[in-house]
Structure formats: C-alpha cells, structure tokens
N, C-alpha and C positions, 0 to 999 in steps of 0.2 A: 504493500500500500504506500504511494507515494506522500509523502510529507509537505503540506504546504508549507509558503516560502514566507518567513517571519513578518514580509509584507501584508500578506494573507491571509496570516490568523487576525482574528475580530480583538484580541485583547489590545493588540499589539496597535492597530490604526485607533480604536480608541484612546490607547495611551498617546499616541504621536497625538492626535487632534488637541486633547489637552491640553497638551506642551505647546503644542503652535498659537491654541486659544490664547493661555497665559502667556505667551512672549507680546502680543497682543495686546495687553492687558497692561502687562508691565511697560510696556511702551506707552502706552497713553498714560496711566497715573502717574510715572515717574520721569516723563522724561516729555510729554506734551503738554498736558494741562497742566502742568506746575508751572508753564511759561505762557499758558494762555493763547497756544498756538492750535487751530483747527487745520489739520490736512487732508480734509475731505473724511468722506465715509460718515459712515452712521456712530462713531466715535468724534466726528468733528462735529457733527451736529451738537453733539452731546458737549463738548468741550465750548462752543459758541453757547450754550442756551445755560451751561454752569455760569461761565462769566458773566454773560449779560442779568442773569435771572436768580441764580444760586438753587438752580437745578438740578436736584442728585445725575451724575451721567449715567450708572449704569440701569436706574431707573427710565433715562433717557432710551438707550439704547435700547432695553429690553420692548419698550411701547412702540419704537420706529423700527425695530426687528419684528415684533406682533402683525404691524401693517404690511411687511415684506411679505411675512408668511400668507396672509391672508389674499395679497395681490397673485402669490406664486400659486395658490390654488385654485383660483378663477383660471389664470390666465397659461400658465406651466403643467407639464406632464408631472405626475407622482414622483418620479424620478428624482427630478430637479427639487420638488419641494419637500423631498426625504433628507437630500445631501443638505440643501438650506435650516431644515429646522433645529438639527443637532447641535447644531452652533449657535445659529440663532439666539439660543437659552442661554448655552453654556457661558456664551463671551457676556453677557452683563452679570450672570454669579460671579465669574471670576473676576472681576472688574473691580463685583462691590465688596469682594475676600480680600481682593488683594490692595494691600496700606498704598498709599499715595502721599508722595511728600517730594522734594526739592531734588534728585539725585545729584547733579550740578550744576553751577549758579551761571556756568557761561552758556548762552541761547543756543548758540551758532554748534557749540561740541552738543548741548542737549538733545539737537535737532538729527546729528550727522549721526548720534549713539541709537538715539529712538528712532529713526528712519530704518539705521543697521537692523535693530530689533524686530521693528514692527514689518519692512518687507519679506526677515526670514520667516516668520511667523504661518506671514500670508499664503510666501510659496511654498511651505510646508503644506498648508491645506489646499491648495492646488493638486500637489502628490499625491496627497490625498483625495481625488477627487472630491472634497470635503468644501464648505463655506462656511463665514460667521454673518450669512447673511447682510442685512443694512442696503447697502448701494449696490453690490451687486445684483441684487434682483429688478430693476428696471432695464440694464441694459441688457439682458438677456429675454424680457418680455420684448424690447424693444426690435432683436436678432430673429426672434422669432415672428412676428407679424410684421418689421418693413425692412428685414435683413440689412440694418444697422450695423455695423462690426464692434463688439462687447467694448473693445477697447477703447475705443474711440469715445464712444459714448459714455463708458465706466468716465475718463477722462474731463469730458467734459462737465459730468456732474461733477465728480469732485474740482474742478476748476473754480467754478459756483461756488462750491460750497467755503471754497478757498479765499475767495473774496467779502463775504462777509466779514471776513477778518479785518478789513480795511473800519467797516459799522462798528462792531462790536467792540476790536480792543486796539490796535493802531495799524501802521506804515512798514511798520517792523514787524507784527505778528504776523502781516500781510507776506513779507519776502522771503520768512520764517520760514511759513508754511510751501511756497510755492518750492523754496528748497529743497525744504523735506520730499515735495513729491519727485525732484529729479534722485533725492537721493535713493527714497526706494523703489524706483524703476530701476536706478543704475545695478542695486545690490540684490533684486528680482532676478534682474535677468541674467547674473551670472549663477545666480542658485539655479534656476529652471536651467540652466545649457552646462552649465558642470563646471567646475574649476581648473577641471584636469584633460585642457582642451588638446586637440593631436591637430596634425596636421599630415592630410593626404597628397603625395608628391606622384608624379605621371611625368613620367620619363619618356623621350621618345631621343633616338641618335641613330646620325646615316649611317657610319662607318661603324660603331665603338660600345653599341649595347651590348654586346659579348663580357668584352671588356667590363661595362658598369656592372652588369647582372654578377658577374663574379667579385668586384668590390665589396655590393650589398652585401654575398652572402659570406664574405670573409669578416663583415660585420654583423652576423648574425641577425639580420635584421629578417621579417618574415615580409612578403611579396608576393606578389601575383603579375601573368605577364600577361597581358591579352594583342588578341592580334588586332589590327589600325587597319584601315584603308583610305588612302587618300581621295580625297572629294573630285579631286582635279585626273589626277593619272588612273584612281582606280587600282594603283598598287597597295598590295598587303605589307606591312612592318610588325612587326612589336611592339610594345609600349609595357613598361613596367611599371607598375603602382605599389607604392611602400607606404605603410603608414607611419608615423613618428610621433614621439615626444616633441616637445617644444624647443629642450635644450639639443635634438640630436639635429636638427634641422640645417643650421649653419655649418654645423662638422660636415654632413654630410655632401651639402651644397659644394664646398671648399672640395670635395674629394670628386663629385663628378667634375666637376669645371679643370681638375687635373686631368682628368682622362680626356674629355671633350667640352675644349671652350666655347663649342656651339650646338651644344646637347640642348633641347626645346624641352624645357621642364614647364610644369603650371600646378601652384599652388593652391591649397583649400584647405581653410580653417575647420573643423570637425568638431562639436561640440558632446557627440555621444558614441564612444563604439562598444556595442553587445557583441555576445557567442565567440570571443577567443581571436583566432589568429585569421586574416585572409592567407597567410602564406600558407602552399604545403605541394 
C-alpha cells in the first residue's frame, strides 16, 4: 500500500495553513497596524477602520470575511467556497490570540519585515490550494462571469484600499503601504518559482559538438542531445541541453567558448525541475 506524501496527509496541510494563517496575523499586529499602515486586503480594511474608529480588526475581518463567504456561495462553485471558508475563520481567531504591540519603531524596516512575513504566509496558502478569504473572493467572482485576470483585479482593489490611507492617517502611511505591496509581490514570487533557480543551456556547434559532449561529460554533468533541423537547409544536427546550477553556469560557458568561440548556445532561467535527471 502506497504511502501518501507528507503533502497529502490532512494533519499535515492543516498544520501548514495555521502556520501560514498566523504569519498572517503576526504581520498585521506586529509589524502593520502598530504603524497604522493598510496594505490592502480584508486586514487593511480592518487596520483603516481600527484607526479611524477604534474598531476591534479581527472582529473587522471576521464580519468582511462572513460577507466573502456568503458572496462565494451565491456566486462560486462548492469548491472554491470550501478552500475560502477554513480560513476565513481561522485568520480573525488568530488575529484576536495573537498580542499586538510595536515590534520596531523604524516604519520603513516594519514595513520590509511585515511584507517579508505577511507575503510568505500568503504563498504558503497558495501551496496550499488554501485562502484566508477577505479580497480575494471578488476577483475570482469577477474571472468567473467577465474573465477578468485574478491579478489584476486582486490589485486593483487593494490599490483602493491603499489609498484610503492618504483619508485616514497621512502621506507617509500612504507610500508605507504602496511599499509594502511591491514588497510582497517581490518576496511572493520568488517563494511560488523557488529559490533554487537552474538554468537550461542548448548547445548547438558546426564542427566541435563531439568535442563539447565529451567536456560535459568529463564534468559529470547529466544531458540530453536531441536532433535540430535547420528551417532554411532542412539539415539535421545535434543540439545538447544540460541543465545547471546557477554557480556552474559561467564555469561552464568559459569551457565551451574554449573548444568553440562560435558555439550558438541560448539561455533559460528554470524556476522548477521535478522527476530526477534528463540525462541518461
């Protein structure tokens, strides 16, 4: 009997959601609203209506997640408003568990720590096909009836929602937050695409691919050759494809270019590679 993969067991996505709720969490109490900065989402709501009104947030959130839910089951498949409502909940408990107070008194480090926080969080529950609800459920009502792109639109409400900060608390909470949101785009999307990017090389030489192929494999590198045919002549070649590390990249560059200084290499960034080896 085959063993599901730690992904897979139910304990175990439950425990990550948690984790990702509470990073979540600890980024808003500790490191957003103790400066009075809204960067979108149904946590910025909450953080503009604390300041203006002295409005419990996670009371906030739990009532503007309530109306998420209720939109996602008019207008959304079962599906959708399974993954939305487990969070939904969970992120305003955690919210109102977890203490809130000053973590540091510089805006600018508060914003770049809680961006760090609050983006990992996010794209944890991404992995998890999982939500904490709030804003993302219009633009997905939205993909679905006028094929909108999630992004875009996610964006543009929290853009909105971003600017109230100009009303509510200044100039500065304003540029705060617009910050905050380049920052966790920037720390999103190296979580969603991997840290431990490769790089796919394709090799092609008139005289000397003999030559490279046997370089390669004196550097144990794994390969694959496939056959080319020119668009123009209709002649078949070779071409090898190696995949690399980041650091083996320039070594290797330097070692074709000795064998042939007019080898037609072309480069690609690779964000993910599954199942093991192409060489064999």
């Amino acid at each position: 009997m085959n063993r599901k993969r730690l992904t897979q067991q139910g304990w175990f996505r439950v425990l990550a959601m948690v984790i990702a709720l509470e990073m979540v969490a600890i980024a808003i109490n500790f490191f957003y609203a103790p400066i009075h900065v809204a960067a979108g989402g149904a946590t910025g709501v909450a953080i503009l209506l604390d300041t203006a009104f002295g409005i419990n947030r996670s009371l906030t959130v739990l009532i503007f997640n309530i109306a998420m839910i209720i939109l996602s089951i008019i207008f959304l498949d079962r599906k959708s408003v399974r993954n939305i409502t487990v969070g939904s909940f969970l992120l305003p408990l955690l919210m109102y568990i977890t203490p809130s107070y000053k973590l540091v008194n510089d805006a600018v480090l508060a914003v770049i720590i809680g961006g760090g926080i609050f983006a990992t969080g996010v794209a944890l529950l991404y992995r998890l096909e999982a939500s904490a609800g709030g804003t993302t459920v219009p633009p997905m009502i939205l993909k679905k009836f006028f094929g909108i792109n999630t992004a875009v639109s996610l964006l543009c409400i929290d853009l909105t929602i971003t600017l109230f900060n100009l009303i509510v608390s200044s100039t500065n909470a304003f540029f705060l937050a617009a910050f905050s949101l380049v920052v966790t785009m920037i720390v999103m999307r190296y979580i969603e695409t991997g840290f431990d990017l490769k790089r796919q090389v394709q090799i092609m030489s008139n005289d000397h691919l003999s030559e490279i192929h046997k370089m390669l494999l004196d550097e144990k590198l794994s390969l694959t050759i496939y056959e080319a045919r020119g668009g123009y002549t209709n002649d078949a070649r070779e071409m090898i494809m190696v995949m690399l590390n980041g650091n083996e990249y320039a070594h290797l560059l330097r070692k074709i270019h000795d064998i042939d200084p007019d080898a037609f290499i072309t480069t690609t960034n690779v964000t993910e590679v599954h199942g093991g080896s192409l060489g064999y």
